[in-house]
C-alpha positions as a Markdown table, in Angstrom:
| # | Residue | x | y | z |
|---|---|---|---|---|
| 1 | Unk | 0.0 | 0.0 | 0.0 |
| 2 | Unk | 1.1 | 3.5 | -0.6 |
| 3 | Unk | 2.4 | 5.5 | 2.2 |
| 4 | Unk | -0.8 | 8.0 | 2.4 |
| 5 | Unk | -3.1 | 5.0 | 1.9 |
| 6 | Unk | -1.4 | 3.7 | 5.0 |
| 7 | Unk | -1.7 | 7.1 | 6.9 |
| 8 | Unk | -5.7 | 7.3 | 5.7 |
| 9 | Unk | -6.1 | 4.0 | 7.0 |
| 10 | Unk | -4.5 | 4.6 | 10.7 |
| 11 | Unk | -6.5 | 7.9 | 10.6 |
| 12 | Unk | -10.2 | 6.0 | 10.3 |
| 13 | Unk | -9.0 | 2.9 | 12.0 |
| 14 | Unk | -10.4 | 3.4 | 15.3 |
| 15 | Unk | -13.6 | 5.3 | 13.6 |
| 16 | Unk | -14.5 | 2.4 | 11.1 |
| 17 | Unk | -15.4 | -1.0 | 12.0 |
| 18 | Unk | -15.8 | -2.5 | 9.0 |
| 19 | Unk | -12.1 | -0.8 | 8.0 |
| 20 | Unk | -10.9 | -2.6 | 10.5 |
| 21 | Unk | -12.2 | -5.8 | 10.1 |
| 22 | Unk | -10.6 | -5.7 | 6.6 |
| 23 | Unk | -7.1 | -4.8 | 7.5 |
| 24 | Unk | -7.3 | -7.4 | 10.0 |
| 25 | Unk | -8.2 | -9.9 | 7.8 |
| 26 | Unk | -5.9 | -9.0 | 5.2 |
| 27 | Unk | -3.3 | -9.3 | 7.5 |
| 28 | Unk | -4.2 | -12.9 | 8.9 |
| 29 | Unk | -3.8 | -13.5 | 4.9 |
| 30 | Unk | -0.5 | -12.2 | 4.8 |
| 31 | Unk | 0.8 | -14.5 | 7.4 |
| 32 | Unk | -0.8 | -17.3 | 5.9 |
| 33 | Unk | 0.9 | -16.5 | 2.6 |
| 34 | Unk | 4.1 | -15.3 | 4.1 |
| 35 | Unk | 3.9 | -19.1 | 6.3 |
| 36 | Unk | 3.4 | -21.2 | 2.7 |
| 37 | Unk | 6.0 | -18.8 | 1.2 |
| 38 | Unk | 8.8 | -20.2 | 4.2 |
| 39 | Unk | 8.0 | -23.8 | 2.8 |
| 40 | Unk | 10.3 | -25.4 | 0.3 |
| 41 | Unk | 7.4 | -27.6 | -1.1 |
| 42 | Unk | 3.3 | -27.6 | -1.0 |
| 43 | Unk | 1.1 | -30.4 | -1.6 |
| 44 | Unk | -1.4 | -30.0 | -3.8 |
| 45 | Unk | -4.2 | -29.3 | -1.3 |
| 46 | Unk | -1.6 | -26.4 | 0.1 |
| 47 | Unk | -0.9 | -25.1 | -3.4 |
| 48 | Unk | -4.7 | -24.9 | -3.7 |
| 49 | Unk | -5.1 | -23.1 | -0.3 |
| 50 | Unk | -2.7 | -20.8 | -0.8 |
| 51 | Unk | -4.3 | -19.7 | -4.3 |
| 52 | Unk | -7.8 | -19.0 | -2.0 |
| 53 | Unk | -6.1 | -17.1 | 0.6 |
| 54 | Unk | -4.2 | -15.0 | -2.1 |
| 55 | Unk | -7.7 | -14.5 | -4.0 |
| 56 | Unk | -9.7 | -13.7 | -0.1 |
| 57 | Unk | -6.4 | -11.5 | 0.2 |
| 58 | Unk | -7.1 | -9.7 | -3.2 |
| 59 | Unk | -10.1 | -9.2 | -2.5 |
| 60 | Unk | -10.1 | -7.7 | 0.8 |
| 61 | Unk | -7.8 | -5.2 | -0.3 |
| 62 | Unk | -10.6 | -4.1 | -2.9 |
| 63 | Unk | -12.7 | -3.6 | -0.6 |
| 64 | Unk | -10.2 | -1.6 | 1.5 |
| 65 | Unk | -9.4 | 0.7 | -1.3 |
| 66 | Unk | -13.3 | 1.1 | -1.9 |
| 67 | Unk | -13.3 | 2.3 | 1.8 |
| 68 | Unk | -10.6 | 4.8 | 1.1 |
| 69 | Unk | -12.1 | 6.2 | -2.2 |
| 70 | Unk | -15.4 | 6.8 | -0.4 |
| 71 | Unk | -13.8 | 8.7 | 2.0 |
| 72 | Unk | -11.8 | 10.7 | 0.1 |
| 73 | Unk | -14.5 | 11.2 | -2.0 |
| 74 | Unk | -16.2 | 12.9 | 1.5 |
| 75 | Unk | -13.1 | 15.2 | 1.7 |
């Protein structure tokens, strides 16, 4: 994320609850990720998994960015 996006975002944190369930979730993504990334070899089913947790990741972070635009939209 770009530095202001990340400044917006600590702003309306503690204001928006559905702004932060979405960065939490993002972030339980990224470990995930970041966890299957430290392995030197996936199964198939964790190959799989990690595809859904990348596209749940992806699309989280829409929705984040949505919740940005609308409020700088307001501004």
């Amino acid at each position: 994320m770009e530095k202001w996006d990340e400044e917006l975002i600590a702003r309306l944190l503690p204001h928006d609850e559905e702004l932060r369930k979405q960065v939490a979730a993002h972030r339980k993504y990224e470990e995930q990720l970041e966890e299957f990334n430290r392995r030197p070899y996936l199964t198939t089913e964790e190959a799989m998994e990690k595809k859904r947790i990348q596209k749940l990741k992806l699309a989280g972070r829409d929705k984040i960015e949505a919740i940005l635009a609308r409020y700088r939209q307001q501004s």
